[in-house]
C-alpha positions as CSV (number, residue, x, y, z in Angstrom):
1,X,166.1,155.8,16.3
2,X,162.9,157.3,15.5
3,X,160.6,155.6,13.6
4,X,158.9,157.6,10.7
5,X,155.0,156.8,9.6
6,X,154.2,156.7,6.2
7,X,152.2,159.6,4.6
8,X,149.5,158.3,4.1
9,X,149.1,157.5,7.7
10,X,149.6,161.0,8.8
11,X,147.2,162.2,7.1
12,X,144.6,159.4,8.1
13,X,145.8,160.9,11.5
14,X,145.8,164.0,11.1
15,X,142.3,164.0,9.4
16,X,140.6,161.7,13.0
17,X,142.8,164.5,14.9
18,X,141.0,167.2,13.3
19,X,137.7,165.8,13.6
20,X,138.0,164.7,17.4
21,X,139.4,168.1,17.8
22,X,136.5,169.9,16.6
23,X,135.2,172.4,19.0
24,X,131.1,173.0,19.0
25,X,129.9,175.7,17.8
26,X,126.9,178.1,19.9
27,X,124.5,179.8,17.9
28,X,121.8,181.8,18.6
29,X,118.6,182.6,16.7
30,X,116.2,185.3,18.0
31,X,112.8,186.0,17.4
32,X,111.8,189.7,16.4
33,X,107.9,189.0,16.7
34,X,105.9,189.6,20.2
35,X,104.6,185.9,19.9
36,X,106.4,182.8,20.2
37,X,106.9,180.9,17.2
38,X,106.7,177.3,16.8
39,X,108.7,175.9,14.1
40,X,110.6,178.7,13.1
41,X,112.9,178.9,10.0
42,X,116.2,180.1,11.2
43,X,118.4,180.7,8.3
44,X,122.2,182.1,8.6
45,X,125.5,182.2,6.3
46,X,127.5,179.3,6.9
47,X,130.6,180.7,7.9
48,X,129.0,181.1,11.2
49,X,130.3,177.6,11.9
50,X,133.8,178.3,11.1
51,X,136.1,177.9,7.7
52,X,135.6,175.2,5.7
53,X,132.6,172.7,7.0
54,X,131.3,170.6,4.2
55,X,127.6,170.6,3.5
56,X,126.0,168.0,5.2
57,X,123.9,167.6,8.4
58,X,125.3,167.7,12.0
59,X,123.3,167.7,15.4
60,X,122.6,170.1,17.2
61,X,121.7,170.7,20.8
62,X,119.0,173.2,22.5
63,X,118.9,174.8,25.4
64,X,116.6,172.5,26.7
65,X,119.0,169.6,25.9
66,X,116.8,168.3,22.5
67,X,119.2,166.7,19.9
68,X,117.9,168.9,16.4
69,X,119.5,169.3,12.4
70,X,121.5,171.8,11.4
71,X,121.6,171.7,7.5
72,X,124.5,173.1,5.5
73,X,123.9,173.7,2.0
74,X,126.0,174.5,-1.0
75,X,123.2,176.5,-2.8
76,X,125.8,177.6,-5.8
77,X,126.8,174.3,-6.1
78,X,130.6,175.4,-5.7
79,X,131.5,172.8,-3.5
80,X,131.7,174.9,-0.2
81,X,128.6,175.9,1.7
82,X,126.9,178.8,1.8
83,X,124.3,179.0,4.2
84,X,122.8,176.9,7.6
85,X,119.4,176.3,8.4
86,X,117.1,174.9,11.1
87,X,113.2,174.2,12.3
88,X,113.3,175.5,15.9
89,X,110.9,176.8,18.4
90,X,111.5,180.5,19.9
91,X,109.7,181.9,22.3
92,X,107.8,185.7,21.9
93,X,111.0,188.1,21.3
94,X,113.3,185.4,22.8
95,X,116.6,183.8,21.6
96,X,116.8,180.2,21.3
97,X,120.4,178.6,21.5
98,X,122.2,175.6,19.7
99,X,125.1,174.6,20.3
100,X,126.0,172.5,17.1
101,X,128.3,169.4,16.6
102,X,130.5,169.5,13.2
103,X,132.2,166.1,14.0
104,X,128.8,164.5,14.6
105,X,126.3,163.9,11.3
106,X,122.9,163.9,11.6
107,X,121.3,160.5,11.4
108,X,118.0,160.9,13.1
109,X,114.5,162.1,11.2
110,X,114.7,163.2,7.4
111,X,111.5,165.9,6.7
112,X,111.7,167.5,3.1
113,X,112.9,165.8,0.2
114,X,113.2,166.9,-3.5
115,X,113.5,165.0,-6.5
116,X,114.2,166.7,-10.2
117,X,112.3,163.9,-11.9
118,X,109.4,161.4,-10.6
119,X,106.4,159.2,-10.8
120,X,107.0,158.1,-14.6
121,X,109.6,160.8,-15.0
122,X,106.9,163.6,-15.1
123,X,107.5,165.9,-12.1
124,X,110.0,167.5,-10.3
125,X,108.8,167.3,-6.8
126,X,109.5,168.7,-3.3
127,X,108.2,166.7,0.2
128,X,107.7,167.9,3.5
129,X,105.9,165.9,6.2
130,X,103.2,167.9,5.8
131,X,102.6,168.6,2.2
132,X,104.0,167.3,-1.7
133,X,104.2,169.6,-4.1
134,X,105.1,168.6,-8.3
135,X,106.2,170.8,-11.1
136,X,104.9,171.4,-14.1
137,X,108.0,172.5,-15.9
138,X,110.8,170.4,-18.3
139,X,109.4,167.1,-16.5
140,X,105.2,168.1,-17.3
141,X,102.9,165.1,-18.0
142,X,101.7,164.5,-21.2
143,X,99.0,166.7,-22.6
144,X,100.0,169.4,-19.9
145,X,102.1,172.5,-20.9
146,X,105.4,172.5,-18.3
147,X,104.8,176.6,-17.6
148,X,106.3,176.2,-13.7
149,X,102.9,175.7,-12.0
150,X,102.9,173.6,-9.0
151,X,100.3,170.6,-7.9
152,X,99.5,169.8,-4.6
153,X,99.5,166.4,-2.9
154,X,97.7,166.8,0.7
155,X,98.2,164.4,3.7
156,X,96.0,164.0,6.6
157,X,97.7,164.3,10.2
158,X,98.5,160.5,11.2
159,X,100.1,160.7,7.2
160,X,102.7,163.4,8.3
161,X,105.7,162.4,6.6
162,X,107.7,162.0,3.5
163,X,105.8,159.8,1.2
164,X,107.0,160.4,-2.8
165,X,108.0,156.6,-2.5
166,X,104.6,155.6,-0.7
167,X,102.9,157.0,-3.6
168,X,104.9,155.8,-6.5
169,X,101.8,153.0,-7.0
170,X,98.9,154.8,-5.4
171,X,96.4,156.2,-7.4
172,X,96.5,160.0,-5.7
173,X,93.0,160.9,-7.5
174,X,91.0,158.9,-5.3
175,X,91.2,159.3,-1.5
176,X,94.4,157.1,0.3
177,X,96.1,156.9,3.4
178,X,99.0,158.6,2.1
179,X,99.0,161.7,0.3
180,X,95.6,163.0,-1.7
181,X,96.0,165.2,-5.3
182,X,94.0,168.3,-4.2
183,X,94.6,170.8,-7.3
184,X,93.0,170.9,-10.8
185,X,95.7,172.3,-12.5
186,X,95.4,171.1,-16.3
187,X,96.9,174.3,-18.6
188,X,96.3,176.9,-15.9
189,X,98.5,178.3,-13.5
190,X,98.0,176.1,-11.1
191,X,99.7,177.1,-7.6
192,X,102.8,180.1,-8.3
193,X,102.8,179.7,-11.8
194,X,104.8,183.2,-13.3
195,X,104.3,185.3,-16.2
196,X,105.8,188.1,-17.6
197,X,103.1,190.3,-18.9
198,X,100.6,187.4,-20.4
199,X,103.9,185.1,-21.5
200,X,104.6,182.1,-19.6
201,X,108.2,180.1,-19.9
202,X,107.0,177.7,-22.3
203,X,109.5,175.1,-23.5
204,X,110.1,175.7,-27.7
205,X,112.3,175.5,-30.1
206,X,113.4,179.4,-28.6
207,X,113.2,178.5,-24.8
208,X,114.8,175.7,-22.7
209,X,114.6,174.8,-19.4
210,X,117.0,173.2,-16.8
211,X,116.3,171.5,-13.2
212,X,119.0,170.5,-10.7
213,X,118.7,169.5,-7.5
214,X,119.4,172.7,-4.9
215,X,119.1,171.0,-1.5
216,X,118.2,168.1,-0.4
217,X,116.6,167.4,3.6
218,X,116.7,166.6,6.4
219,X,115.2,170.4,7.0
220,X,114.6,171.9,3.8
221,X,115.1,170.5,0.1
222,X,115.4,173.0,-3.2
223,X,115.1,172.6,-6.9
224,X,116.4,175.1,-9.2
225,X,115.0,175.8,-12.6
226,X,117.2,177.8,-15.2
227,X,115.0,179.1,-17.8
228,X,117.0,181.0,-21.0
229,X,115.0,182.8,-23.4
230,X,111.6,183.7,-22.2
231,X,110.0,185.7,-24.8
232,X,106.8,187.9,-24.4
233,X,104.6,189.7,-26.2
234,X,105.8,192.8,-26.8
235,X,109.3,191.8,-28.1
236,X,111.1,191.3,-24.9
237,X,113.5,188.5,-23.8
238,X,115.1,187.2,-20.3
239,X,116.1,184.7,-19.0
240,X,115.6,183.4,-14.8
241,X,117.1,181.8,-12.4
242,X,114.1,180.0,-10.2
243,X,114.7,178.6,-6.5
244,X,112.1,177.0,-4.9
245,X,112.6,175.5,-1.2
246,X,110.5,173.3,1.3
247,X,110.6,172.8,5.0
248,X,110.0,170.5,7.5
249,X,106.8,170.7,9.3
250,X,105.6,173.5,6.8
251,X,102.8,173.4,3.9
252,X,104.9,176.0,1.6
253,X,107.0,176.9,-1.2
254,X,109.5,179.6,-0.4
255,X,110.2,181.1,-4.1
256,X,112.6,183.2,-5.5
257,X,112.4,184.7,-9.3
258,X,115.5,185.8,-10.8
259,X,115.0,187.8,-13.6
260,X,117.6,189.2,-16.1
261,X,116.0,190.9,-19.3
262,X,118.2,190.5,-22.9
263,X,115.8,192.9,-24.5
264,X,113.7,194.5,-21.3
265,X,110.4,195.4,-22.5
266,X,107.2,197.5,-19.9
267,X,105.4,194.2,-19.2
268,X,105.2,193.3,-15.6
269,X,106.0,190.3,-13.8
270,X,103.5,188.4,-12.2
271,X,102.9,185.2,-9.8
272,X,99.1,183.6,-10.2
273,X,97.4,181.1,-8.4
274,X,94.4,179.2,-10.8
275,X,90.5,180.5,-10.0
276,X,88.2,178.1,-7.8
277,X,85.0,178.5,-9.3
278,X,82.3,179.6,-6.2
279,X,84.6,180.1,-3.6
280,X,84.2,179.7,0.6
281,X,87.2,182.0,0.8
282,X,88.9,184.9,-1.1
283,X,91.4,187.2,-0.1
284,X,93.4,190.1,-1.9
285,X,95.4,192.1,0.4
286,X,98.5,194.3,-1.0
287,X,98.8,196.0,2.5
288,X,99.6,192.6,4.7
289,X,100.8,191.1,1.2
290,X,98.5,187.6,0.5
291,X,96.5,186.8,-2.7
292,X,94.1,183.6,-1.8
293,X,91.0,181.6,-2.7
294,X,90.0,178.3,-1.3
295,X,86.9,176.3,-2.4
296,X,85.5,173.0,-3.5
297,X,87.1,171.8,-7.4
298,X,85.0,169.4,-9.0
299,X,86.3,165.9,-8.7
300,X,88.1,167.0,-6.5
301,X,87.9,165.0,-2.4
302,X,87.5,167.8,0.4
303,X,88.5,172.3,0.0
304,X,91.6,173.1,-1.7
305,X,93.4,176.3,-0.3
306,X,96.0,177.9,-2.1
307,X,97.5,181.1,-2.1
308,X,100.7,183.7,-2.6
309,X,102.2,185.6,0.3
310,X,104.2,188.5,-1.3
311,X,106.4,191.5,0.0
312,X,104.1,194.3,0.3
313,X,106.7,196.7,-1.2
314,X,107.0,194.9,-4.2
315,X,102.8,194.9,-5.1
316,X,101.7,197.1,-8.8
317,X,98.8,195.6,-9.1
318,X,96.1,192.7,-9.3
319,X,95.2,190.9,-12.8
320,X,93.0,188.1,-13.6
321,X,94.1,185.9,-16.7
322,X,91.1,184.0,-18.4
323,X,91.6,180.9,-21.0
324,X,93.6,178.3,-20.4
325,X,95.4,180.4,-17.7
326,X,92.5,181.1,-15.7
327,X,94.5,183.2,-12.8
328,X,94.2,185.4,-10.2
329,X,98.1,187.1,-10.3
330,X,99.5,189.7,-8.5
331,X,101.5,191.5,-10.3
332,X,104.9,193.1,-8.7
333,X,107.4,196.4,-9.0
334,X,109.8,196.9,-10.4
335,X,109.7,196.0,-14.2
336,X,112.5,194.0,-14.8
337,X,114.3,196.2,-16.8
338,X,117.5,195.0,-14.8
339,X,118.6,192.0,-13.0
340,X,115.7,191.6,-11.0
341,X,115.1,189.3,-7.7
342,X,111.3,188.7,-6.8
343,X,110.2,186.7,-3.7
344,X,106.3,184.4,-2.6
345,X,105.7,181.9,-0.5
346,X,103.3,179.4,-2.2
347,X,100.8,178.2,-0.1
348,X,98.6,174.9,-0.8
349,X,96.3,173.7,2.4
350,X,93.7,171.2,2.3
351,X,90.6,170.7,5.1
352,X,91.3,167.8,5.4
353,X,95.3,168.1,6.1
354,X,95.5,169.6,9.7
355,X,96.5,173.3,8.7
356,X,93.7,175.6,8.4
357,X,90.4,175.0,6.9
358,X,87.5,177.2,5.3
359,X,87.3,179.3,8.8
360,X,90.8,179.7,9.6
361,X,92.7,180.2,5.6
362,X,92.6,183.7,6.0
363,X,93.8,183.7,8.9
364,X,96.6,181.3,8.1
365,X,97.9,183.4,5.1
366,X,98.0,186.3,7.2
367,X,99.9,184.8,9.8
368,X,102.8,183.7,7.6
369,X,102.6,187.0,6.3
370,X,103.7,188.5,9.5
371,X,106.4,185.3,9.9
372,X,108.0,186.2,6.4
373,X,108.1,189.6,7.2
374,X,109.5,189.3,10.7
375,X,112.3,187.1,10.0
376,X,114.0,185.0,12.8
377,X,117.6,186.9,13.4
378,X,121.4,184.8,13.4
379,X,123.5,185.5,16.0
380,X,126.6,184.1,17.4
């Protein structure tokens, strides 16, 4: 006579079955550019991997036999995932292949991290080994307005690594081992803080503001900030859906703006980074798309670099906000008369850090210019 197993067994079964059973997966991500590319962010959908992989980390394998992360993310929070991503180096207009594990989680190195609240309950913050970065939004310090500017915390090179915890009880004003507060940012807007016209999304009575956690490492982390009911000058009301991402081994902010106007008005939207009094370095390019100014802060230990990499297409026009905002902005097409998506990469450096100093900022912003606007290709 046969003997029947339980349910419940079969499906324990059934479940190992399916996950022993699980065929890898070969990707492939090519670069476009005529240089080789060393950390390259390689973003595709997630059905590339097949139906139904849950978010979650898995190794990967390169051609030349390195174990690397692929992250799966469930950006719409919906339960399912939506897209894949990975840090890889390509060669000049060369594909680079991974052949990627489902049935094997990731459980090496974790590089960006991102937290809604921190430090006191003050900040949302994103990590990446190379650079921290807090909001100034629902979570601002006392005495500060929360208008979605950024701060910057700035590591040296033998400091490379995620270190929110390290710094929960050092004093980040004064120069550490760990991670080194390199922005004055006070009521301005600081690094990527938006405005529509002069009007900045200002928590009140009228306007809220909501943070959840988008992403969360071991290759990129993301916060999300829902603002409803933004109100400017002239009348007008929106609200915006915010993304901001990290990765690892990168000193950036990727940004998205998501605009959707109740009552559209003809005041422009804007992204600003806060004047350095006396600057080494100043750029203001619309052609290669990068607004940036790096100089010494007072109080501040060591240069401060910061800057907005923006799609050329998209430029109107420059403006410089005095007062408390006390901002260079760039100010982008079209009006958001409609649902309106608007993309920068927010850029903080620090001489000290490893990345670019005085000499070579310039030079840096342009160069991720030319990444962002050359980005690595999917394949399968």
């Amino acid at each position: 006579m046969r003997k029947l197993l339980p349910v419940a067994v079969l499906v324990i079964v059934a479940t190992i079955t399916a996950c022993v059973a699980a065929d890898p997966v070969t990707l492939a991500f090519s670069n476009p550019m005529d240089t080789p590319r060393a950390n390259a962010i390689c973003i595709g959908p997630a059905s590339m991997l097949g139906a139904d992989v849950p978010p979650g980390a898995y190794v990967a394998t390169t051609t030349r036999g390195h174990e690397v992360p692929l992250q799966v993310d469930d950006l719409d929070g919906d339960g399912r995932a939506d897209e894949i991503v990975a840090v890889l180096d390509l060669p000049a207009q060369g594909i680079e292949s991974l052949v990627v594990d489902t049935s094997a989680e990731w459980t090496g190195g974790d590089w960006a991290e991102a937290r809604t609240s921190w430090r006191y309950d003050e900040y949302a913050v994103l990590d990446t080994d190379r650079m921290g970065f807090g909001l100034y939004g629902t979570y601002a310090p006392l005495h500060f307005i929360g208008g979605l500017q950024w701060d910057i915390y700035a590591k040296r090179p033998d400091a490379w690594r995620l270190s929110l915890d390290d710094l929960e009880t050092i004093d980040y004003h004064s120069d550490n081992p760990v991670a080194v507060d390199i922005l004055l940012v006070g009521d301005t807007l600081g690094l990527g803080g938006p405005v529509i016209g002069n009007a900045r999304p200002l928590v009140s009575d009228e306007t809220t503001q909501a943070c959840r956690l988008l992403c969360d490492g071991p290759v990129r982390a993301g916060l999300e900030v829902q603002v409803d009911g933004w109100k400017t000058a002239d009348g007008a009301s929106y609200d915006a859906t915010i993304r901001y991402c990290v990765y690892s081994h990168h000193d950036f902010i990727d940004a998205r703006f998501t605009i959707v106007p109740h009552r559209a008005g003809d005041e422009a939207f804007g992204v600003g980074i806060r004047r350095i009094p006396g600057p080494d370095a100043f750029v203001g390019d619309e052609q290669t798309g990068i607004l940036g100014v790096m100089g010494q802060q007072e109080g501040i230990i060591g240069r401060t670099g910061i800057g907005i990499v923006f799609e050329p297409q998209s430029f109107l026009r420059w403006d410089v906000l005095t007062g408390r905002d006390d901002a260079y902005v760039v100010r982008m097409r079209p009006l958001p008369q409609e649902p309106t998506t608007y993309r920068a990469w927010l850029v903080g450096v620090w001489e000290y850090g490893g990345i670019a100093d005085t000499n070579t900022f310039v030079d840096h912003l342009e160069a991720l210019a030319m990444r962002m606007q050359s980005p690595v290709v999917c394949m399968q």
